[in-house]
Phi, psi and omega in degrees: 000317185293297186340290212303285197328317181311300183309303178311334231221282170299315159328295191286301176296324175281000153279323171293323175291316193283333168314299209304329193284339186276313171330312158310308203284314207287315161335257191340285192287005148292314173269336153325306202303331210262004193262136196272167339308142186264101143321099211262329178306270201288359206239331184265331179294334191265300179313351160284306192307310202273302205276264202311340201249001164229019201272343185295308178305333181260335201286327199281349190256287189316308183310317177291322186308327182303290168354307182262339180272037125244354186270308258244287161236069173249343175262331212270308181283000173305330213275312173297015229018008145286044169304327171312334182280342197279344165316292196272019167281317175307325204257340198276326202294304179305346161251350140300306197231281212284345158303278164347297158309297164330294165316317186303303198282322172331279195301334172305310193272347167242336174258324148332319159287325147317326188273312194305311189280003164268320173284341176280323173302297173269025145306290203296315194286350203038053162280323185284340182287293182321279222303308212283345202278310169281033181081345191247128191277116196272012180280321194276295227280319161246315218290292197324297190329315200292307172291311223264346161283271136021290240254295190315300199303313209286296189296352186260351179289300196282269173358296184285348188270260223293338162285298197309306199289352178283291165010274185271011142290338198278312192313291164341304195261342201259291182288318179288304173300331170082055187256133169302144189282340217255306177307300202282349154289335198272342186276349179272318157321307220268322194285312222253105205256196183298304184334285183319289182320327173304299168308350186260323204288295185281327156271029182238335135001269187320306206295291165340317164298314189300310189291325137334279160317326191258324190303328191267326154314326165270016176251291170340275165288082207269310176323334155285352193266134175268002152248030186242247174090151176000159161055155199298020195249339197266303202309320205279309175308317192298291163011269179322316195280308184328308190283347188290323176309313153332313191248335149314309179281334167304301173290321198271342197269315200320277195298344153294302200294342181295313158357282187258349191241349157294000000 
């Protein structure tokens, strides 16, 4: 009994500690951004990285995802008769949900995991040990660039995956299916408010901060992770936990904020 309590007892602190350490971090790289010098270079070299080096990867997700939302419910709105309807089921579920996500978790697998194992490497590497040895704050130096690269890339991300999935809805439901082009737009019109645009908006926000924050944290303290550690076998786990911690968390913010914003 004393064990189980001991373990439950050690459980509860290393949870506590690691809220309290991503909170600091999360502090630090926040005041990082807004503290001078303000630097344009590196802020833009990370929005290639984040943004442009994933617009192949959203264009190529989004057009199936439409795809499959019009193939999907074109058949689905025949059975009622309200095929006339597959604009706005296609335009609200992609601005409401599956943009925002989708996007979210795409950039967690290509850029997000890159970002942990690179800042983890130079964990592992004492690079980070150097920069603070010289005076150089490494939160303005790697950390900062990466949130404001993020945070800018993620709604512009979500943007072109909601144009591409309106697309391949159209291609689906207009040219395979044969649905008037004039319906399925004027039905997109009707539906599809401001509301909506907001809710995608403010979660590909969030979704930015989020994924940001936890990938460059769990790199950053990689020497801290107790299922992480030294060497490229530490680099690689921590990785791994980062994108799962990520896109896990990714769903649970989805459904908070659908939440609070219904």
């Amino acid at each position: 009994m004393l064990k189980i309590l001991e373990k439950l007892g050690h459980e509860i602190l290393y949870f506590l500690e690691t809220s309290g350490r991503m909170g600091v971090f999360l502090f630090q790289s926040l005041a990082s951004v807004f503290l001078p010098p303000y630097k344009l270079q590196p802020i833009i070299k990370q929005i290639y990285f984040i943004g442009t080096r994933s617009v192949f990867v959203i264009l190529f997700t989004g057009t199936f995802t439409g795809m499959v939302l019009g193939l999907q419910g074109y058949y689905t709105l025949q059975k009622f008769g309200s095929e006339g309807l597959l604009g706005s089921a296609v335009a609200v579920s992609l601005l409401r949900e599956l943009g925002p996500v989708l996007t979210a978790l795409m950039v967690i697998g290509r850029a997000g995991s890159a970002m942990c194992a690179e800042i983890g490497i130079m964990r592992n590497s004492e690079q980070i040990d150097a920069l603070e040895l010289m005076a150089i704050d490494p939160y303005e130096f790697i950390i900062a660039p990466k949130f404001v690269a993020c945070i800018v890339s993620m709604p512009l991300l979500t943007f072109i995956f909601n144009f591409m999935g309106i697309l391949g809805g159209f291609l689906v439901g207009v040219h395979l299916l044969g649905l008037n082009s004039g319906t399925y737009f004027q039905s997109m019109y009707s539906a599809a408010a401001w509301a909506d645009v907001e809710m995608g908006l403010i979660k590909s926000f969030v979704f930015g901060l989020l994924v940001v924050w936890i990938c460059t944290a769990k790199g950053f303290f990689l020497h801290r992770e107790r299922a992480g550690g030294f060497g490229a076998e530490g680099v690689s786990r921590t990785t791994t936990n980062a994108v799962v911690m990520a896109s896990v968390t990714i769903l649970v913010w989805d459904y908070l904020i659908s939440a609070m914003m219904l």
